[in-house]
N, C-alpha and C positions, 0 to 999 in steps of 0.2 A: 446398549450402545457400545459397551467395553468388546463386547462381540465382533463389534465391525469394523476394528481397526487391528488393521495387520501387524504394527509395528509402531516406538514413537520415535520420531523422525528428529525434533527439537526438543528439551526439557525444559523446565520451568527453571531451572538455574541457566540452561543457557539462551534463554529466551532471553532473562535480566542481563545476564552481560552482554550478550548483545544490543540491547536497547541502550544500555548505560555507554559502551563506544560509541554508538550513532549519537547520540548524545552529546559528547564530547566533540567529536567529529562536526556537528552545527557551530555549537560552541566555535570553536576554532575557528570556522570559516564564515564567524558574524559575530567578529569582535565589539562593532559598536554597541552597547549595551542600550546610549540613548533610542537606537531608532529599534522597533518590532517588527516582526516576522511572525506572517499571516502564514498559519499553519491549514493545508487545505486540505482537509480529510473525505476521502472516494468513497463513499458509504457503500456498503453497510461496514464490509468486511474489516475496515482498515482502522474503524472504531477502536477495537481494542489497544490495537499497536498505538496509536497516534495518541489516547486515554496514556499508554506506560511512557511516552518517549517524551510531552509535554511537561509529565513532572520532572522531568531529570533534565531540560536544559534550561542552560541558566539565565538566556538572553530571554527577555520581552519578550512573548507570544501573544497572538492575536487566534482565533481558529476559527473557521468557517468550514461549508460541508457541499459537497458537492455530491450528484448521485448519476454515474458514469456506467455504459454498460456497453460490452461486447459481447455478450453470450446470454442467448435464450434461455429455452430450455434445459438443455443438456451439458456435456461435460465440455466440451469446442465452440472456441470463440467464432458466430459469425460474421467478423469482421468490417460488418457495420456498426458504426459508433450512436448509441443513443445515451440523449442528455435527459435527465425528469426530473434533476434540482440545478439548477446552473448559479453560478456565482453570478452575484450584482453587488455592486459597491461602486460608488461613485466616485472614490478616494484609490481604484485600481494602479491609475498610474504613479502611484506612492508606495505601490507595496511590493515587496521580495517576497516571490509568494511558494513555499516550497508543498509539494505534492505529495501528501502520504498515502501510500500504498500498501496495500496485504501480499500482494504477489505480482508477480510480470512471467505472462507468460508469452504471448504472440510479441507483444512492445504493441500491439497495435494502435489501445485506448489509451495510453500513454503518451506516446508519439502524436496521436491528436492531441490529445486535450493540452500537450507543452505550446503546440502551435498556434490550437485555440487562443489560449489563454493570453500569449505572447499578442496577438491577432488583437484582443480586448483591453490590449495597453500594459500588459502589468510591468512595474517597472523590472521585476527580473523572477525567471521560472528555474526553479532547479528540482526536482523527485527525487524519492527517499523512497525504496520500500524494503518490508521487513524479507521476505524470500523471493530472489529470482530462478527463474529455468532458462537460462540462454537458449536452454537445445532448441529450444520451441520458439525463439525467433521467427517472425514472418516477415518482418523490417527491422532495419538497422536502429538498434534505440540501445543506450547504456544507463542504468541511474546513474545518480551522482551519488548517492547513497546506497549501500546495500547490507541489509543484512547478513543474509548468506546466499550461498550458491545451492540449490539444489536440484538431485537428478529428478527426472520427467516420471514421478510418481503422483499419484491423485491425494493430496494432503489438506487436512481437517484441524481444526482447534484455533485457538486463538485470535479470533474473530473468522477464521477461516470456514466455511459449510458446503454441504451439501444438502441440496432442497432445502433450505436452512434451519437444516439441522448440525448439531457439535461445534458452532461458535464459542462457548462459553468453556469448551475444554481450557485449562492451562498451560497445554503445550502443543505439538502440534503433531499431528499422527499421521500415519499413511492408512487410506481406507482400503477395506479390501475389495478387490474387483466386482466380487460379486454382489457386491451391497449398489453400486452405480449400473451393476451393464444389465440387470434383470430385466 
């Protein structure tokens, strides 16, 4: 597997910092300690991230999972939204419900699923993810949360995969071409 990564894009030290600000950054913006904040994790990928970022904030967490999907088979989102775990809670219109994410690439399943959700009552939607690609916007969507910026390369590890394979790397790599376009 070491073979099929070009480069590592994020490290394992800057993965923690970065999770530890995002962290912070919830914190901040959900001082009330009494009330919780339902952390909604977009399976598979986002497992990891949302596993490191729950231990480090300090406010009440609640988490639930959701399974969200824009992309078939291959590397390009097809731009239909498909749902195969959807949130049910009868207690929705109580919850601040924030969206963790692995990556944003089009905004497309994103920008649904805030509307969705919003649509299903929640008392308030805001997303988190740990890596975005603006370039590859399809619609206008911003998180509220971002880890980092990066450029429009094919990246692995950290819950991240291909065919799902290299989730469980500790950082996050760029693959190399020819490991996907065969």
């Amino acid at each position: 597997m070491k073979n099929d990564i070009a480069y590592t894009l994020v490290s394992e030290e800057e993965i923690d910092a970065t999770v530890t600000r995002i962290a912070a950054e919830i914190d901040r913006d959900y001082p009330d300690r009494s009330k919780g904040l339902l952390l909604l994790c977009i399976l598979k990928g986002s497992v990891v991230f949302m596993g490191d970022l729950m231990k480090k904030i300090k406010v009440p967490v609640e988490i639930d999972c959701m399974k969200v999907s824009s992309y078939g088979c291959g590397t390009e989102s097809t731009g239909q939204i498909h749902i195969s775990l959807d949130l049910i809670r009868p207690d929705i219109n109580k919850c601040d419900l924030l969206i963790i994410e692995d990556i944003i690439d089009s905004g497309v399943t994103l920008s649904h699923l805030t509307k969705y959700l919003k649509l299903k009552g929640a008392k308030s939607v805001k997303t988190c993810t740990f890596l975005d690609k603006p370039t590859r916007r399809k619609v206008d969507f911003t998180p509220d949360y971002c880890g980092a910026e990066i450029p429009d390369e094919f990246v692995i590890g950290y819950g991240l995969d291909y065919a799902e394979k290299y989730r469980a790397l500790p950082f996050v790599g760029v693959l190399k071409p020819e490991v996907y376009t065969k």
